[in-house]
C-alpha positions in Angstrom: -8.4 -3.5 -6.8 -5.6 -2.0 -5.5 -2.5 -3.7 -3.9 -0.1 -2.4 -1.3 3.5 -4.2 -1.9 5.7 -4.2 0.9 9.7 -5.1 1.7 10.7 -3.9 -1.7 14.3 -3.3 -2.1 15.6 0.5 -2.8 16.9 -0.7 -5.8 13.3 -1.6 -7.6 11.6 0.4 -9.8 8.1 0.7 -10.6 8.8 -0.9 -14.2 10.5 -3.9 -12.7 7.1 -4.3 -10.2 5.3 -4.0 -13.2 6.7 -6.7 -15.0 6.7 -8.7 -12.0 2.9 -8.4 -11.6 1.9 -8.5 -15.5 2.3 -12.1 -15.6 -1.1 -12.5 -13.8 -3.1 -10.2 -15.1 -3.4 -6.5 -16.7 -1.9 -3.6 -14.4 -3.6 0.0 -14.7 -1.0 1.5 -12.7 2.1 1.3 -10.4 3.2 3.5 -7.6 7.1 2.9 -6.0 7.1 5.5 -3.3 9.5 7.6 -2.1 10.4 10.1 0.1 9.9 13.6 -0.6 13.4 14.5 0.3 15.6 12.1 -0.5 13.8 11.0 -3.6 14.8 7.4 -2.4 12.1 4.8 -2.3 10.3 4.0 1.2 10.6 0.3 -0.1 7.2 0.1 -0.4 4.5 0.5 -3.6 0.6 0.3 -4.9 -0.3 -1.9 -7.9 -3.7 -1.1 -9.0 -5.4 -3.5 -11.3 -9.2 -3.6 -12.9 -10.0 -7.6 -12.7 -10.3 -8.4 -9.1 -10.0 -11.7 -9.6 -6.6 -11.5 -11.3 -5.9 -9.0 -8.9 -6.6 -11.7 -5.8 -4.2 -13.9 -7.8 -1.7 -11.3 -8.1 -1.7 -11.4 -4.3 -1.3 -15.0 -3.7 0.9 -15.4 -6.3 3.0 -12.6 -5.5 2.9 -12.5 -1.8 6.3 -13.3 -0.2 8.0 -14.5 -3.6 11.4 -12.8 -4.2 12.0 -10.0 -5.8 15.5 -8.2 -6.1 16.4 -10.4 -3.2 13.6 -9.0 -0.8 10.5 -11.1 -0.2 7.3 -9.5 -1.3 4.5 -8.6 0.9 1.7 -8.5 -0.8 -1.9 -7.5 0.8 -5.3 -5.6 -0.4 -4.2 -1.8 0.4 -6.3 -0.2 2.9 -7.7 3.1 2.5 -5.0 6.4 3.7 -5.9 7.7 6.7 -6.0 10.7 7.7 -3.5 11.3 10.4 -2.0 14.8 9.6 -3.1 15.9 13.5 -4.6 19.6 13.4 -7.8 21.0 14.1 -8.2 18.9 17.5 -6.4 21.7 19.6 -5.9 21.1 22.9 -6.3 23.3 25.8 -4.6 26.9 25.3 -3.9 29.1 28.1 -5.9 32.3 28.5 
């Protein structure tokens, strides 16, 4: 299952969300993201872990308990859309 965390402070790192999120249960991976510029993080990351149900306690566990000073929001991630625009077009002139 995979876990969108939100509200993270800029100042956590994908091994301190790690940590955080070992104590209940086994995490595959962790994903702080940031921006493609600036390299800073967009304060918000994935946790991906293989045992739903530890992953579900994970969530409640986790969700709005602080971390860095921030409180967590923690939810089951939803799947990326797609919302890049293109290939709609709209009415060109002739």
């Amino acid at each position: 299952m995979k876990l969108y965390v939100g509200n993270l402070s800029f100042d956590t790192s994908e091994s301190d969300l790690r940590s955080a999120f070992e104590a209940h249960g086994t995490v595959d991976s962790v994903a702080v993201v940031s921006d493609k510029f600036t390299g800073r993080s967009r304060g918000f990351g994935f946790i991906e872990m293989n045992n739903d149900e530890e992953a579900k306690a994970a969530m409640s566990q986790m969700n709005e308990k602080e971390l860095d000073g921030r409180k967590l929001n923690v939810n089951e991630a939803r799947p990326r859309e797609d919302n890049r625009g293109g290939g709609g077009g709209g009415g060109g002139r002739y």
